[in-house]
C-alpha positions in Angstrom: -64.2 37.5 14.0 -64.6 39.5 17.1 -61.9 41.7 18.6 -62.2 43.4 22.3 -59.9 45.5 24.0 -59.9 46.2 27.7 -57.6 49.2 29.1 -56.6 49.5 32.8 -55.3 53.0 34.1 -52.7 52.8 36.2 -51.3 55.4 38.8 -48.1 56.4 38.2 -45.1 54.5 39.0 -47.5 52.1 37.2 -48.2 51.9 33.9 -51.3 51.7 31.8 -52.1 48.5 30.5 -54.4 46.9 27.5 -55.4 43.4 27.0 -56.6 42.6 23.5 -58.6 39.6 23.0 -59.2 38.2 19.6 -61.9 35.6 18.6 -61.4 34.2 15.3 -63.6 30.6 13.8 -61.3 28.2 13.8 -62.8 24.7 12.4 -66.0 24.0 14.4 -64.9 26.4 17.2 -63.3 29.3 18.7 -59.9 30.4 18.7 -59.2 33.0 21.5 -55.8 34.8 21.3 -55.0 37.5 24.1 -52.6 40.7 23.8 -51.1 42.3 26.5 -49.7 45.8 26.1 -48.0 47.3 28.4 -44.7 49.2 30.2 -42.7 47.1 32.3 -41.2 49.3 35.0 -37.7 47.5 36.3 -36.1 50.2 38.1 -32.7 49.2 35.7 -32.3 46.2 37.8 -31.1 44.0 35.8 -32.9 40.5 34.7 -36.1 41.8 36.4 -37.9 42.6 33.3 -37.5 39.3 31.8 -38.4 37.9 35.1 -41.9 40.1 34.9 -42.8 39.1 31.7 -42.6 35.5 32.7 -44.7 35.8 35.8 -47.5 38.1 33.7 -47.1 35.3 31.0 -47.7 32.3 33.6 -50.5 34.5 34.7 -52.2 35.0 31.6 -51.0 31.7 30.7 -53.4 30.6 33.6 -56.3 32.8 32.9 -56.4 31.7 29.6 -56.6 28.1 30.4 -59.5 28.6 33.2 -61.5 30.4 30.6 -61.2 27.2 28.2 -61.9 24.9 30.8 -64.9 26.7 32.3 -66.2 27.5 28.2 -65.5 23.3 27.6 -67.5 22.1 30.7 
């Protein structure tokens, strides 16, 4: 079990964020599970943080799946 964490600084009105990625044997392979950490700035509009969390999850969502295709191939 492996376990790296990647921290991007952000300037201000931006916030920091760390991605966790966790590597854990899982039957003949590997699972990989990501973390996102992170301050989700909305100016109090309402709705627009659930709306960012969706588009960071499609995007991680994404990235996850190109890194399984590209390790299966």
């Amino acid at each position: 079990d492996k376990v790296v964490g990647i921290k991007t600084f952000a300037v201000p009105p931006a916030s920091d964020v760390t991605n966790t990625y966790t590597l854990e044997a899982e039957g003949s392979g590997t699972k990989l599970t990501l973390a996102m950490d992170t301050v989700i700035m909305t100016g109090g509009v309402p709705g627009m943080e659930d709306m960012v969390k969706n588009q960071l999850k499609t995007g991680l969502d994404s990235g996850m799946a190109a890194i399984k295709q590209a390790l299966e191939s």
